[in-house]
Structures are given as structure tokens and as C-alpha cells.
N, C-alpha and C positions, 0 to 999 in steps of 0.2 A: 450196557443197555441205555437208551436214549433217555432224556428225560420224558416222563410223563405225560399225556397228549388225553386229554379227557374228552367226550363229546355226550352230554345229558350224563353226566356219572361212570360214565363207563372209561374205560383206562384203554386204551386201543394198546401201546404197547405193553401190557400185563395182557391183552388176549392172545396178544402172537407169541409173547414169552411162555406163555403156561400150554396153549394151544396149536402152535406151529401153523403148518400150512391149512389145517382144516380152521382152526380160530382165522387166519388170511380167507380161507372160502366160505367161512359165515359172515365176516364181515362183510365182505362183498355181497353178499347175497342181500346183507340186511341193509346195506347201503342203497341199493337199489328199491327193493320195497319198503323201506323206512327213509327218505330222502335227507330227511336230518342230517343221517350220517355219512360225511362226504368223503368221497375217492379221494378227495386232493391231500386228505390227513392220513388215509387210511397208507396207499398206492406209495408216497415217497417216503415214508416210514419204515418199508416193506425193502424199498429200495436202499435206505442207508443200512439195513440187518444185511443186505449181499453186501455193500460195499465193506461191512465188518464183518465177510465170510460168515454169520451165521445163519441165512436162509443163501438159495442156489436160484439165479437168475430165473431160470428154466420151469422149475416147479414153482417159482414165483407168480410168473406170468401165467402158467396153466391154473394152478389152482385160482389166481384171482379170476381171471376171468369166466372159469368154470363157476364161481358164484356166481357172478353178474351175469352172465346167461342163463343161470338157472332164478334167479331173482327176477329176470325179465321176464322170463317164461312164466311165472307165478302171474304176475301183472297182466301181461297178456289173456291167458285161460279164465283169469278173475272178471275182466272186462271184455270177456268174449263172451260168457258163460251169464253177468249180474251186470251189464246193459248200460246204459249211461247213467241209473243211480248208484251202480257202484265206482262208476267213472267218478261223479261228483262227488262223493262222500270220500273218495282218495286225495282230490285233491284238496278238500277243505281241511283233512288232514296233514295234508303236505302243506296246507300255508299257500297255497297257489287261488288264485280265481277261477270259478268254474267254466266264465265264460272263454279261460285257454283252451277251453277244450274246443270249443267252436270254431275257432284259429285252426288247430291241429290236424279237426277233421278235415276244412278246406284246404290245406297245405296239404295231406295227405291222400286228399282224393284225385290231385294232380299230378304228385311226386312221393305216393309212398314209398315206392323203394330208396331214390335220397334222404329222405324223411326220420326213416329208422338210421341207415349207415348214419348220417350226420347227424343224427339226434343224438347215437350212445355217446358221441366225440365234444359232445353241448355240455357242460357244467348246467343244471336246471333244467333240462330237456331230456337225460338220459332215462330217466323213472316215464314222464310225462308222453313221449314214442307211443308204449306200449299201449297207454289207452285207446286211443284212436287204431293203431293195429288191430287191438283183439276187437272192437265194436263193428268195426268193418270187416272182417274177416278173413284180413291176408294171410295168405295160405301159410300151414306153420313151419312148410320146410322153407318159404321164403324165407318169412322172418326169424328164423333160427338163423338162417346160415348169415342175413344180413347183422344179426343182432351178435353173433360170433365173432365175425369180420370186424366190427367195429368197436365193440367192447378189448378186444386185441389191440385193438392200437393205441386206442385211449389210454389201458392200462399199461400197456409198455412205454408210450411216450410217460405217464406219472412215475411208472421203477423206473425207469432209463434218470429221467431229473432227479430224482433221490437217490439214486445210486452218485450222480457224477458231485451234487451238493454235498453229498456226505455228511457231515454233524451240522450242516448248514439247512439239511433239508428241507426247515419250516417255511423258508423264501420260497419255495415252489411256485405261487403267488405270482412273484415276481418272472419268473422265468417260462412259463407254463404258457401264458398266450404264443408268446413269438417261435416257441419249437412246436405247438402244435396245431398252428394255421395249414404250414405247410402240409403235415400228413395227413389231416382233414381235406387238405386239396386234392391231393394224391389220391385217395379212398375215394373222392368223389367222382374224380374221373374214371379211375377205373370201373368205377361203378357203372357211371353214364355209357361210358362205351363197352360192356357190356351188355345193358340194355338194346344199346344199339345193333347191336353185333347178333341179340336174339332175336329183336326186332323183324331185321332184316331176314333173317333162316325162316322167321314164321311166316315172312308174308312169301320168298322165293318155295315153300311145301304147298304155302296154299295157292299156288299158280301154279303147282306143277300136276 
């Protein structure tokens, strides 16, 4: 077992050793609605227990990102449901300025759907999405399947880097920007030309 990797008191590898994949699906969760606690310690950590055969790729990546979408989903329903003062009082908690929220919602009122996808793949942005989603009230199967899509990839690009680092994992740091530009690009476009591609079917229905 790794050494020790604390974040506010808490031992992240003594939760996945005593708790497996479900302590991996709470952290996740709580990574998200608690921002403190970052993917980037959680994710490659996760990823050198497969490179030492003791968690499986597979259920890796399922169960973390099944936290982080359901932690998003919390965020969302909170600030869909308790309005932009509970927008504000999250991020006074998270340490953020409130007026990011102003940012968010204009960003989002242009390109919510890039918005979310490239938000979960954002270090600092991944929590911060949802508010602007749920105040606005993007539909939930959108933002599910988007906040799905993109929590996937993030969290596979962080196991994928901690698996290959191996007892090195803690550099993640270092190696994390330049492998995850690319599949942020990738996700985006596929994104955009989907968009596109409904775009189009919506207005060739409404001509017809």
C-alpha cells in the first residue's frame, strides 16, 4: 500500500484500503460537492492500486465516475431547487468568488452544453458547471448524459496517468496538462458536431 496521502485529515488511501470501490465512489462524490477534495490525489492513487493488481481498471473507472455524477447531480438539484443563494453560499464555501458565478451563467447561456462537457475535464470548474446548470434549468437528461460523458474521461485520463506512473503517481501534476488537452479537444468536438448534426435534423423536421 502507498504511502499516505491526507487531504483536511482524512487518509484517502486508508479509505480505498478499508472501503474498496464504494470508499473510491464516495470519494468521488465528495470530491465533487466538497471541492477541497481533489480528483487529481484521489484518481491516480486509484490508478497505481490497478497497476498493483489490487483494484480492476474497469470497476475503477465505473465506480469513480458513478460518484462524480452522482455528486454533480446533488449540485445541480441544490441549485436548481435553492436559487442563486445557494449558489453563493457554495461557493463562499468552496473558497471561490461569487461574482464566478456571473462568468458562468454568461458562458453558459451561450454554450451550456460545451460548458458542462469542458467544465467536468477543468480542475476548479468541475464542482462550479453545475451551479449555473441547475439555476438555469438545463434539462436533466441533458445534463446527465453530458456530465456522464465528461466525468469518463477526466477520470480515466487521471487512472490511466496513475496506473502508467506507478509508485511515481504523485507527479500526476506534472504530466496531467499535456495528456489531457488532447481528449478535452476530442470531447469537444464531438460534442460540437453533435450539436450540429441535431441542429440541423431540427430545423430539416421543422421545414418539412
Amino acid at each position: 500500500m502507498p504511502i499516505a496521502v491526507t487531504v483536511f485529515g482524512l487518509s484517502l488511501s486508508k479509505v480505498l484500503r478499508d472501503f474498496g470501490y464504494a470508499g473510491l465512489a464516495l470519494l468521488m462524490l465528495a470530491e465533487t460537492v466538497f471541492p477541497p477534495i481533489p480528483s487529481e490525489a484521489v484518481l491516480p492513487l486509484a490508478g497505481y492500486l490497478v497497476e498493483r493488481g489490487e483494484f480492476s481498471y474497469v470497476l475503477v473507472l465505473l465506480t469513480s465516475t458513478a460518484g462524480s455524477v452522482l455528486g454533480a447531480m446533488v449540485l445541480y438539484e441544490a441549485a436548481r431547487h435553492g436559487g442563486r443563494p445557494f449558489a453563493e453560499r457554495f461557493l463562499r464555501f468552496a473558497h471561490m468568488q461569487p461574482e464566478k458565478l456571473d462568468d458562468a451563467e454568461r458562458w453558459f447561456a451561450r454554450r451550456g452544453a460545451l460548458i458542462v462537457l469542458l467544465g467536468r475535464c477543468v480542475p476548479g470548474m468541475r464542482s462550479l458547471v453545475s451551479l449555473p446548470a441547475g439555476l438555469l434549468r438545463m434539462p436533466r437528461l441533458q445534463y446527465l448524459g453530458l456530465t456522464l460523458l465528461g466525468s469518463a474521461i477526466w477520470n480515466a485520463v487521471l487512472v490511466t496517468v496513475g496506473y502508467l506512473l506507478g509508485s511515481q503517481w504523485e507527479r500526476v501534476a506534472d504530466v496531467i496538462g499535456p495528456v489531457s488537452k488532447p481528449l478535452v479537444a476530442i470531447a469537444v468536438a464531438g460534442v460540437g458536431g453533435w450539436l450540429l448534426w441535431h441542429g440541423v435534423k431540427t430545423r430539416r423536421t421543422r421545414t418539412e
